[in-house]
C-alpha positions in Angstrom: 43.4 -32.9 -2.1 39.8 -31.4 -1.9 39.8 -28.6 1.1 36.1 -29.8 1.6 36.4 -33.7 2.4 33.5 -35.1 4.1 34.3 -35.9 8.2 32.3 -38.6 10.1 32.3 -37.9 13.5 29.9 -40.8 14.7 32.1 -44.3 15.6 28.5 -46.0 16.0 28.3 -45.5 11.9 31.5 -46.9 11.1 31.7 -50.4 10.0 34.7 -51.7 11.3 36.2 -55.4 10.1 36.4 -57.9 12.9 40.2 -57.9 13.2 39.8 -54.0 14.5 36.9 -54.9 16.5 39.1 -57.6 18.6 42.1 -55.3 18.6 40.0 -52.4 20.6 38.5 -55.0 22.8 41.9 -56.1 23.6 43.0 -52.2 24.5 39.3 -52.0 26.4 40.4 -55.4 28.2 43.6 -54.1 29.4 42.3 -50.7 30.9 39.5 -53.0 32.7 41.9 -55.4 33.7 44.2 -52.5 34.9 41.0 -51.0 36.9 40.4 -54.4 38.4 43.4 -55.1 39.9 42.6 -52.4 42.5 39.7 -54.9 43.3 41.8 -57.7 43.7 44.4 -56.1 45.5 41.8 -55.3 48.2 40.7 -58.8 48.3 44.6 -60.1 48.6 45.3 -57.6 51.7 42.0 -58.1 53.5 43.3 -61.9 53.4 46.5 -61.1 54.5 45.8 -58.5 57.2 43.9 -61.6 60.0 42.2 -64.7 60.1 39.2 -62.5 60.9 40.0 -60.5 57.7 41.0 -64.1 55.9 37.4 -65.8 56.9 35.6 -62.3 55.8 37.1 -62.3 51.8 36.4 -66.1 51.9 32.7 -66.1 53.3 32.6 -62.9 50.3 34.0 -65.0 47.5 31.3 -67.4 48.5 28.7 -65.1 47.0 27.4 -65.1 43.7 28.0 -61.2 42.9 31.7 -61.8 43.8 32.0 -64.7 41.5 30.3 -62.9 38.6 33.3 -60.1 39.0 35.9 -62.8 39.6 34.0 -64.5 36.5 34.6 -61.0 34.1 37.6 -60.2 35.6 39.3 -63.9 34.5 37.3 -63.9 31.3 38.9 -60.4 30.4 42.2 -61.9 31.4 41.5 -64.7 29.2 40.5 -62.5 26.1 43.8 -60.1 26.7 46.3 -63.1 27.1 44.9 -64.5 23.7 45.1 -61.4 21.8 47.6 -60.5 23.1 49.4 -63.7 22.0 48.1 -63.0 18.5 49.6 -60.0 18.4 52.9 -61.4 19.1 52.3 -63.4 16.5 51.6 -60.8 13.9 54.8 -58.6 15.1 56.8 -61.9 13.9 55.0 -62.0 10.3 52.4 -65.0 11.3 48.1 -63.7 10.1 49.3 -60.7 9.3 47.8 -60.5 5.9 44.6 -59.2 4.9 43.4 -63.0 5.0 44.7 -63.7 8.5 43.3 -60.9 10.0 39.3 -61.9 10.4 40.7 -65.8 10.3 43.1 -64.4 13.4 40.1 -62.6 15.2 37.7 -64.9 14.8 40.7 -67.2 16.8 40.7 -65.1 19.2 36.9 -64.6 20.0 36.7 -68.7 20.1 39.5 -69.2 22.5 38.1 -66.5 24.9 35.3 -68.1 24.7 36.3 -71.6 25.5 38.5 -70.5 28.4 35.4 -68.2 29.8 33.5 -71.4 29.6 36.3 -73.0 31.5 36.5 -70.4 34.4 32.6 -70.7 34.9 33.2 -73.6 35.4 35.9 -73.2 37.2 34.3 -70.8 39.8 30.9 -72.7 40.1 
C-alpha cells in the first residue's frame, strides 16, 4: 500500500450513487423524526391538559405554519417507513444487487413522493 494515498476531505465533491443518497436520507429522516416527536408530544399534552388547552392546539393546527410542520413531519415519516421497508427487504436478499440498488431508490423516492402528495392533501 502506498504510505502517501490521496485523502478527500470534502463530502460536497463526492459523487455518491442514488441508492447511498436515499440510505442517508433515511438516517437524516430518523434523527428529524426523532427531534420532532418532542414537537408532537407538546402538542398531544397541551390537548390533554384542558378544554382550554384542547381548543388552543386546535385553533394552532388551524394555521398554515403548523400544517407546513405537520406536512414535513408526515412526509419524513413517509420517506423513513418506505426506506425503511426496503431495507427490510434487502436484509432478506430482495434489490440487493448492484441492479436493484438505484431501481430500489428510485422506489423509494417515488413512493415518498406519492404519500407526501397524499398528506398535503390530507392536511389541506
Amino acid at each position: 500500500m502506498k504510505p502517501k494515498r490521496p485523502v478527500n476531505l470534502d463530502i460536497g465533491t463526492i459523487d455518491l450513487p442514488l441508492a447511498a443518497l436515499t440510505s442517508i436520507t433515511h438516517r437524516i429522516s430518523g434523527v428529524a423524526l426523532f427531534a420532532a416527536t418532542a414537537v408532537l408530544l407538546y402538542l398531544l399534552n397541551q390537548s390533554l391538559v384542558s378544554e382550554q388547552g384542547f381548543l388552543y392546539v386546535r385553533s394552532i393546527i388551524g394555521s398554515t405554519p403548523v400544517k407546513l410542520v405537520l406536512w414535513v413531519i408526515l412526509s419524513a415519516l413517509g420517506y423513513h417507513m418506505v426506506a425503511g421497508c426496503k431495507h427490510l427487504l434487502m436484509d432478506i436478499g430482495i434489490g440487493e444487487t448492484k441492479a436493484g440498488g438505484p431501481i430500489g431508490a428510485r422506489i423509494t423516492i417515488g413512493l415518498s413522493v406519492v404519500l407526501s402528495l397524499v398528506v398535503e392533501v390530507w392536511l389541506w
